[in-house]
C-alpha positions, 0 to 999 in steps of 0.5 A, a space after each residue: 310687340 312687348 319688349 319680353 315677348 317671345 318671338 313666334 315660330 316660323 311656320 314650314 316654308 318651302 325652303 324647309 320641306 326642299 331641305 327635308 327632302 334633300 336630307 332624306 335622300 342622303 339618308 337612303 340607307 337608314 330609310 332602307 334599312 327601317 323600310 327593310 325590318 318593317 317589311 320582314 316584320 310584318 311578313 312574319 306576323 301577318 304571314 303564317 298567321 294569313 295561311 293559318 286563318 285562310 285554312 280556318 275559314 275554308 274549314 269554315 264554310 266547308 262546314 256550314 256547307 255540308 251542316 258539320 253537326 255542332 252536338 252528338 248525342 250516342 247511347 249505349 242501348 239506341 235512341 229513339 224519336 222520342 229522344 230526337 222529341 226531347 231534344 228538339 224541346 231544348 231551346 237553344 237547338 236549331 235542329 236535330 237529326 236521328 242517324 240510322 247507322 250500320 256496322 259491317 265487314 268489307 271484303 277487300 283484296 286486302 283481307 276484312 275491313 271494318 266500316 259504319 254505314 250512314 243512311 242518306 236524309 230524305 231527298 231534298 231535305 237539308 241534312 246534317 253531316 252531309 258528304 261532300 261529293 268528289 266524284 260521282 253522285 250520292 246514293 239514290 238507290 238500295 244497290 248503290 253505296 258512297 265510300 270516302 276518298 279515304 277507302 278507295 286510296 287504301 284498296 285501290 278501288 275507283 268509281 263503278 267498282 262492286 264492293 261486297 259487305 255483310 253485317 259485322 259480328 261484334 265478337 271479340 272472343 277467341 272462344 266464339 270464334 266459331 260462332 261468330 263465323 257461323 254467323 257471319 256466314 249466315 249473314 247475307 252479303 250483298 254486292 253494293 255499286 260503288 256511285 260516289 267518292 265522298 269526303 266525310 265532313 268530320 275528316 278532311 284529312 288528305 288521304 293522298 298527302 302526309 296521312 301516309 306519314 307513320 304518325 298519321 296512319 291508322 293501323 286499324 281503320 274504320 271508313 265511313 260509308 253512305 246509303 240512301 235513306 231506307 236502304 239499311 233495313 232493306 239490305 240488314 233486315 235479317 240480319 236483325 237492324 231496327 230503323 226505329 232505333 237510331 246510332 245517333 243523333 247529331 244537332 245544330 245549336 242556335 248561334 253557332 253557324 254564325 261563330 268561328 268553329 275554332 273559336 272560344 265563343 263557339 266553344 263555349 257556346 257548344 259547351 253551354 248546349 252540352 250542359 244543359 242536354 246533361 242536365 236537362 234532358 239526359 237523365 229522364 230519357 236514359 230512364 225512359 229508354 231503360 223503361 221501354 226496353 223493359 217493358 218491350 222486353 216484358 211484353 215480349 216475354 210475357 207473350 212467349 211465355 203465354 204462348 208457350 204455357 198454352 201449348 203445354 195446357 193444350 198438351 196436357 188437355 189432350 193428355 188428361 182426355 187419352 187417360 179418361 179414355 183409357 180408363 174408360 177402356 180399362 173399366 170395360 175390360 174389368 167389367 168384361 173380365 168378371 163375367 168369365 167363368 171361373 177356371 175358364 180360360 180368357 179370350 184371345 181377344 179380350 187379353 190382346 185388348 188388356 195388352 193394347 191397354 197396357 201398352 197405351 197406359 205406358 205411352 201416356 205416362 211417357 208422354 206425361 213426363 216428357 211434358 213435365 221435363 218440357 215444363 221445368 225447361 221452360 219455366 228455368 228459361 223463363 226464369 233465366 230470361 226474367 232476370 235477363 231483364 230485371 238486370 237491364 242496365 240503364 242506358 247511358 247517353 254520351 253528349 259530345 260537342 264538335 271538339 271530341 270529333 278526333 279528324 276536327 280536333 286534329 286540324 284546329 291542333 295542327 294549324 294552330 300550332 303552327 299560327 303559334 310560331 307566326 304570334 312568337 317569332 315577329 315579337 323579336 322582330 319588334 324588338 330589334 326592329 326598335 332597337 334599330 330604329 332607336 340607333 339609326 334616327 338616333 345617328 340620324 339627328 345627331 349627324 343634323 345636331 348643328 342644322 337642327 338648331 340653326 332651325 331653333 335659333 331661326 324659329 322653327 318650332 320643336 314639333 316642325 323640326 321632329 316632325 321632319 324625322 318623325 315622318 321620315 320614319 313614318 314613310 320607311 314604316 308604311 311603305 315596309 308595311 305594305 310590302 310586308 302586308 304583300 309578301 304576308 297575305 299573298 306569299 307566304 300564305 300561298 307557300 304555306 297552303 300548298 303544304 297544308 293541302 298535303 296535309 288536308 283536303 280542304 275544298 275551297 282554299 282561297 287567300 283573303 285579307 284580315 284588314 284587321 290584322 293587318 292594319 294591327 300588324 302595320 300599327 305595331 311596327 309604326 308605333 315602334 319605329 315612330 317611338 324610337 324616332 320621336 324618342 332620339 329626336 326629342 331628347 337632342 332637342 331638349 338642348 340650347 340651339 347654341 349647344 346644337 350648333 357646336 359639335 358634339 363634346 367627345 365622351 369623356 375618357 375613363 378606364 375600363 374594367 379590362 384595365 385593372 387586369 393588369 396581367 392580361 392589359 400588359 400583354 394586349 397590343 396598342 390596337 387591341 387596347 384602343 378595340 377594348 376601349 371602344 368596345 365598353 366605352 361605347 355602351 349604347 353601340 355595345 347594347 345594340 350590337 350585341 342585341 341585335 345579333 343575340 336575337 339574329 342568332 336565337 332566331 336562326 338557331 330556333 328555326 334549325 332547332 325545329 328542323 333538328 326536332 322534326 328530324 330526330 322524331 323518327 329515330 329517337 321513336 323507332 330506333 329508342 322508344 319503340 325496342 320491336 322490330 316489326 308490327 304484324 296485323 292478321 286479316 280477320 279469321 287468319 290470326 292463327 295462321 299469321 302467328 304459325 307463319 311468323 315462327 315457322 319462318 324462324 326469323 323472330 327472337 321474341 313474340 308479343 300478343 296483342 290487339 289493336 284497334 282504333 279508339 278515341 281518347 277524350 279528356 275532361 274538356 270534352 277534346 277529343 283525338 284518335 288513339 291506337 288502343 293496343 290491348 295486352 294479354 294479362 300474361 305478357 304485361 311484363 313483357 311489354 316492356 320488352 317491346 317498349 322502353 316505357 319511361 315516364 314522360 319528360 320534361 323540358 326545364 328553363 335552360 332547356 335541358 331534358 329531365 328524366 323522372 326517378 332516373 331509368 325508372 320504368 312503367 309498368 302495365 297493370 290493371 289500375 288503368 290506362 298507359 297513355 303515350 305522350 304523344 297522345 297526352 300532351 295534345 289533350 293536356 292530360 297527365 297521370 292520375 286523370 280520368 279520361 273517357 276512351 273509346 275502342 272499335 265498336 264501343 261507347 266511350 267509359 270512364 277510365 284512370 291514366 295509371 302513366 304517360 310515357 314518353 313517346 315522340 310518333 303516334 298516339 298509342 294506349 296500352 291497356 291490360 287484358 282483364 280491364 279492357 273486359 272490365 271496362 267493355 263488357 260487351 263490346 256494344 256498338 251504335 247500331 241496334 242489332 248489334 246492341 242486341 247481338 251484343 249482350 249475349 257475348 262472352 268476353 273471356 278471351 280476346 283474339 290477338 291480331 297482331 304480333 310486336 316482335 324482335 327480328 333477327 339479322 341487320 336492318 336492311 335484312 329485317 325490312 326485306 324481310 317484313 316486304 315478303 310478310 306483306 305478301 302473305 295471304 293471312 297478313 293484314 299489314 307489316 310494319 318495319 321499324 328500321 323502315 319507318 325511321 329512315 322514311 318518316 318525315 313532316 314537310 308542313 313543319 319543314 315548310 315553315 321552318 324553311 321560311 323561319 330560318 330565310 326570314 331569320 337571316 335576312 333580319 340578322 343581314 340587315 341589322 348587322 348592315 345598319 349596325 354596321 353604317 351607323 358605327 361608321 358615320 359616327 366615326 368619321 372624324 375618328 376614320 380620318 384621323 386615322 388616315 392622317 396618321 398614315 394607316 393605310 386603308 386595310 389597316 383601317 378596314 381592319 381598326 374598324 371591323 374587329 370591333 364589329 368582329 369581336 361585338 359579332 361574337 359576344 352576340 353569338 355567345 349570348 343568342 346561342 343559349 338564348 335561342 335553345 331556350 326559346 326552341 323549348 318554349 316554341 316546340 312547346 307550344 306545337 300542340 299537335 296529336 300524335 306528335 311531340 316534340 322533344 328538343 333536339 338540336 345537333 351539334 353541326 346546327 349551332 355551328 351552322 348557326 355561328 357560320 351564318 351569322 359570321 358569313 353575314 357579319 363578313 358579307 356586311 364588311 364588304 359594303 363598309 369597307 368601300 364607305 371607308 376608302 371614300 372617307 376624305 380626311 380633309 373635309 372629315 377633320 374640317 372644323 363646324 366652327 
């Protein structure tokens, strides 16, 4: 060997890897510590994320399974199979599928209830939407008839049970009430068999779980039945039902089957197909249908009319023959007359002919006029029909993808939003699982400083030596991660998926195992851990061996900011003096600790901040936003007789009209989500805002306080628009001044402006005036085709008011017996109390989660403020020592010790309690879900719930370290290395 050649590393011997594992067993309590975060880490991310993509991939298959059409085409005017032709031309549609449909009235204990009935595929065919049978079998017959889960939940009804239904009147006019009765009399009711108990494919929501919540309740409800294929025409063919005019049509686009229905790529696919039908398709076949229902209607005419005008020929043939017959006879009589002698008196019988002649000549004038009155009839009927015609409007198509499907739209929100706290919340987890990796293999290799370069001096290489830290940090890593993978596919999804089939009823629901993600999720925290360790283990190795194997130079004295205050300096204590020093010194442990229990804090205040949200929806809604005291809906029919009840009772103080219905509201992106559209009479729009405090909607700033738009400003219903409830609005992003498409009770959807939003926390309501609820439906036309004809010949001047806002009198308790007893009455479709719904509103799915946030939380605080702990006091062993040699007694330097932690402890808790109501605002932010919003609410009693936890573990933690100092020895802690 050259006399300058470098010697060679020595390669890992068994003494070395012996010695490696003899120190990582000493060093059980930095391993368990980053053992510990990891697995907490990896729980969260995998964890909501887990039971939030099981649901997904239920909803799935569920949906592949029962055909859930991807595309929904409606018109205003019916569809045809020539439309079902053009569509299938379409080259990315795999299939299509006219759907004949019903609307009818339910009888029901309860009073009317509003329903669509849906014919059945043909037996053995693969269908689209096809129910999903829960008891029971699908209709096979004309008598039978399957109703959802839903349906038979609300009216109490079971499997065998005999409903009674008829043909819906679509009049909402209080001015046809009576023909409406009449022809809802005259339409035939018939007595169906209930067969099966269905789920509706488009809503999978649990009728027996939260949908009871007054957030997802319908006021109005319209149920979906289903028939067997030909069974409509049978049982409505009187009642005027074509079958060769469709409700809809429903499509499957090629591709999409195999995409993830929650995803962007089927979005956009669906998107693509949705484009081209409105560009392809949609134009020519509006003009088509427009042009078939002319000439059908022109036929039509053009037939009656012949008809009519021959029979008035044929009338007046028969007229014309009588007069020539007459005058026939009249010329007789005159012949005969003249050959009486003059002053010779008339026969008897020739003046009786004169009479009898006279009397016919009379009648035949009558009857000629009479047929002249009949002619003028027809001809102003046929005039007034022909221009019946010629202002037939054309037909207009709405393409609609699955997204505007409100029960679809519902469940992707819902569980979305909360898989959006399972992305936040593990984000601080890496950071302070870093930040304590950082600090623990930091202390790790300075405690090994003077064996890691003996090691460099014997020749052992840098990357032997790191490894020996950085696979130490490895292990605790993988095996934390694979507990968290544990506790993150198996036991959170688990506890999460029992509350999530509260919510809906979604068959099938299975854990599964994202290898994907989960090997992410490990990498993520390996990738951090490992940096801190390789980071802490390089940079001392980055010295001489011979500097290493010296103890490490105490940091050099210097005077602290506190110092120059010289006010508060002079009255400090010698030991609060020697803590302030330590403290600010120390930059590193300060950045640490303060760090660490900032985002322990956050956290722990985030999780009560959504509990404190959730629980103050409820008041905040019924006891701020809503100033009524009780919602009264009538049954059909007994409207006059609720509002008679409801002043004859003399409990009310102030009355409001209105109708609710069920609508849809869709923004421009084609989402969809159900609404309650309340319609208010043109001469109480004032007086809506006695019932509502309508302020505009609220914002949350930066620092997380509530901005008021223009102070108390109020908003006002007029007839520029819609008022949508922000509730309704956030869900959909829509804002004031947008155009959005809103559907009512038995309507195609119409383009419409939002005027406002207003603030509003529980349910998803729209508020629209009387003359623009007319103006935008002028004839309230449904999907069927008897009712689009029965429809246009309806007059919408004014609406029948089925229900009642009002003001109660008496305490709450007297107003909720008192709204128990209006449920009772015969006219009473439904009641609600205020002061009841804000004492039982409640969201156990968000509690749920909240709940496991907040255990989660505080055992991460638990652990970093036990490793911070640890790791403050095995750098100061030999400061400890000294301490015990100057005679302090052990709770004196129990107390030395722990009042910095203390005083450390309480900075982080300043700092993380504003830190922790920011992001509360960020995360009830990013829960998007219809009909809720969350507006930050946190109580007082939280923050100090906040702070007693993180002391309670600050304390809980001293009694670990307090033992770890007594057994300090002062003699070989002060022993020196050299």
């Amino acid at each position: 060997m050259s006399k300058n050649a470098k010697p060679r590393a020595h390669g890992v011997g068994a003494a070395f890897v012996l010695d490696t594992l003899r120190c990582w067993l000493r060093a059980w309590k930095p391993f368990l510590s980053i053992l510990i975060i990891t697995m907490l880490g990896v729980a969260v991310l995998t964890g909501i994320y887990a039971g939030c993509e099981d649901t997904f991939n239920a909803a799935n298959r569920f949906y592949r399974q029962q055909g859930l059409h991807d595309v929904q085409v409606v018109s205003t005017m019916g569809l045809t199979d020539d439309d079902v032709k053009a569509l299938s031309a379409q080259s990315d549609v795999e299939q299509t599928q006219g759907v004949r449909m019903e609307r009818i009235d339910v009888s029901t204990d309860d009073g009317q209830k509003a329903a669509t009935i849906r014919e059945l595929g043909k037996v053995g065919s693969k269908s689209l939407d096809e129910p999903y049978v829960l008891q029971g079998h699908l209709p096979q017959n004309d008598g039978e008839i399957a109703v959802t889960e839903q349906f038979v939940h609300d009216v109490h009804l079971k499997l065998g049970d005999t409903i009674d239904v008829r043909a819906a009147s679509t009049s909402t006019d209080s001015n046809d009430s009576a023909d409406s009765a009449d022809s809802a009399d005259k339409a035939k009711s018939h007595a169906l068999k209930i067969v099966g108990i269905v789920t509706d494919p488009a809503d999978l929501t649990n009728p027996d779980g939260y949908s009871d919540s007054t957030f997802r309740s319908s006021i109005a409800n319209d149920y979906s039945f289903y028939m067997a294929n030909g069974a409509l025409e049978q049982l409505f063919g009187d009642d005027g039902y074509d079958p060769d005019v469709y409700g809809a049509i429903v499509l499957r686009i090629a591709g999409a089957a195999q995409k993830d229905a929650f995803s962007d790529a089927y979005d956009s696919l669906t998107s693509s197909a949705v484009h081209d039908i409105e560009q392809n398709v949609q134009g020519t076949r509006e003009q088509a249908r427009k042009k078939a229902l002319v000439d059908d209607a022109q036929k039509q005419l053009d037939d009656a009319k012949n008809a009519a005008y021959a029979k008035l020929d044929n009338a007046q043939q028969q007229l014309n023959a009588q007069r020539s017959q007459l005058g026939e006879q009249r010329s007789q009589l005159e012949a005969q007359t003249s050959q009486i002698p003059a002053g010779m008196q008339m026969p008897a019988q020739l003046s009786a002919s004169q009479e009898q002649l006279a009397s016919g000549e009379a009648k035949l004038t009558a009857a000629q006029r009479d047929l002249d009155s009949q002619r003028a009839k027809l001809e102003n009927t046929f005039a007034s029909e022909q221009q019946k015609i010629d202002d037939i409007e054309t037909p207009r198509w709405y393409v609609q993808s699955r997204s505007a499907l409100s029960g679809f739209s519902s469940l992707k929100s819902d569980i979305s939003s909360i898989e959006s706290l399972g992305k936040a919340f593990p984000i601080v987890f890496l950071i302070v699982a870093v930040m304590m990796s950082l600090t623990t293999m930091s202390r790790l290799v300075e405690e090994d400083r003077g064996l890691v370069g003996t090691y460099l001096g014997l020749g052992y290489g840098r990357i032997a030596i790191t490894m020996r830290y950085a696979l130490f940090a490895l292990l605790a890593c993988l095996i934390g991660g694979g507990l968290g993978l544990l506790i993150g596919f198996l036991g959170i999804p688990a506890f999460l998926l029992v509350v999530i089939r509260g919510l809906y009823a979604i068959p099938d629901m299975r854990l599964e195992y994202d290898w994907a993600y989960g090997s992410i999720g490990i990498a993520l925290f390996v990738v951090g851990v490992l940096g801190a360790a390789l980071f802490a283990s390089i940079r001392e190795m980055r010295q001489m061996p011979a500097t290493l194997m010296r103890p490490k130079a105490p940091k050099a004295g210097s005077r602290i900011l506190l110092e120059h205050i010289t006010p508060i300096w002079k009255r400090m204590s010698f030991l609060n003096k020697v803590t302030a020093r330590n403290i600010f010194r120390f930059k590193s442990r300060l950045i640490m600790t303060v760090g660490g229990v900032a985002g322990c804090t956050a956290l722990i205040l985030c999780g009560l901040a959504i509990n404190d949200t959730v629980a103050a929806l409820g008041p905040n809604q019924y006891r701020g936003v809503d100033q009524y005291d009780t919602l009264v809906m009538a049954n059909t029919g007994d409207e006059d007789a609720m509002r008679k009840q409801l002043k004859s009772d003399g409990k009310t103080t102030d009355m409001l009209d209105a109708r609710i219905e069920s609508g849809e509201l869709t923004n421009t992106a084609d989402h969809g989500t159900s609404v309650q559209l309340t319609v208010i009479p043109q001469n109480q729009l004032r007086e809506l805002n006695t019932m509502f405090d309508l302020q505009p909607a609220r914002n949350d700033s930066l620092f997380g306080w509530m901005h008021k738009s223009n102070g108390n400003s109020t908003v006002t219903l007029n007839n520029s628009g819609v008022i949508v409830a922000q509730s309704a609005a956030q869900s959909l992003n829509v804002k004031a001044g947008d155009e959005v498409s809103l559907r009512g009770d038995g309507t195609q959807p119409h383009k419409v402006k939002v005027t406002a939003v207003t603030r509003s926390l529980i349910g998803a309501e729209v508020f629209i005036s009387e003359d623009l609820y007319h103006q935008i439906f002028p004839a309230s036309t449904s999907q069927t085709a008897s009712q689009s004809k029965q429809s246009q010949s309806n007059d919408t001047s004014e609406t029948v008011w089925n229900a009642v806002y009002a003001k109660l009198k008496g305490s709450g308790q007297e107003q909720i017996d008192y709204v128990n007893q209006l449920e009772d009455h015969a006219a009473v479709m439904s009641a609600t109390s205020s002061a009841k719904q804000a004492e039982d509103f409640s969201f156990d799915l968000m509690g749920a989660v909240v709940a496991l946030i907040v255990a989660l939380a505080g055992s991460l605080a638990l652990v970093v403020l036990f490793t911070l702990a640890h790791t403050n006091v095995s750098e100061r062993l030999r400061e400890m020592a000294t301490l015990k040699v100057l005679g302090f007694y052990d709770r004196e330097v129990h107390h030395y010790v722990n009042r910095e932690m203390m005083v450390l402890t309480i900075i982080g808790i300043i700092i993380g309690l504003p830190l922790g109501r920011w992001i509360s605002g960020l995360l009830t932010g990013a829960l998007n879900m219809p009909g809720l919003y969350f507006e930050v609410s946190i109580a007082w009693y939280s923050y100090l719930i906040t702070v007693v936890a993180t002391l309670a573990f600050a304390w809980l933690v001293r009694l670990f370290v307090n033992p770890v100092l007594d057994r300090i020895d002062p003699v070989s802690s002060l022993k020196s290395v050299e």
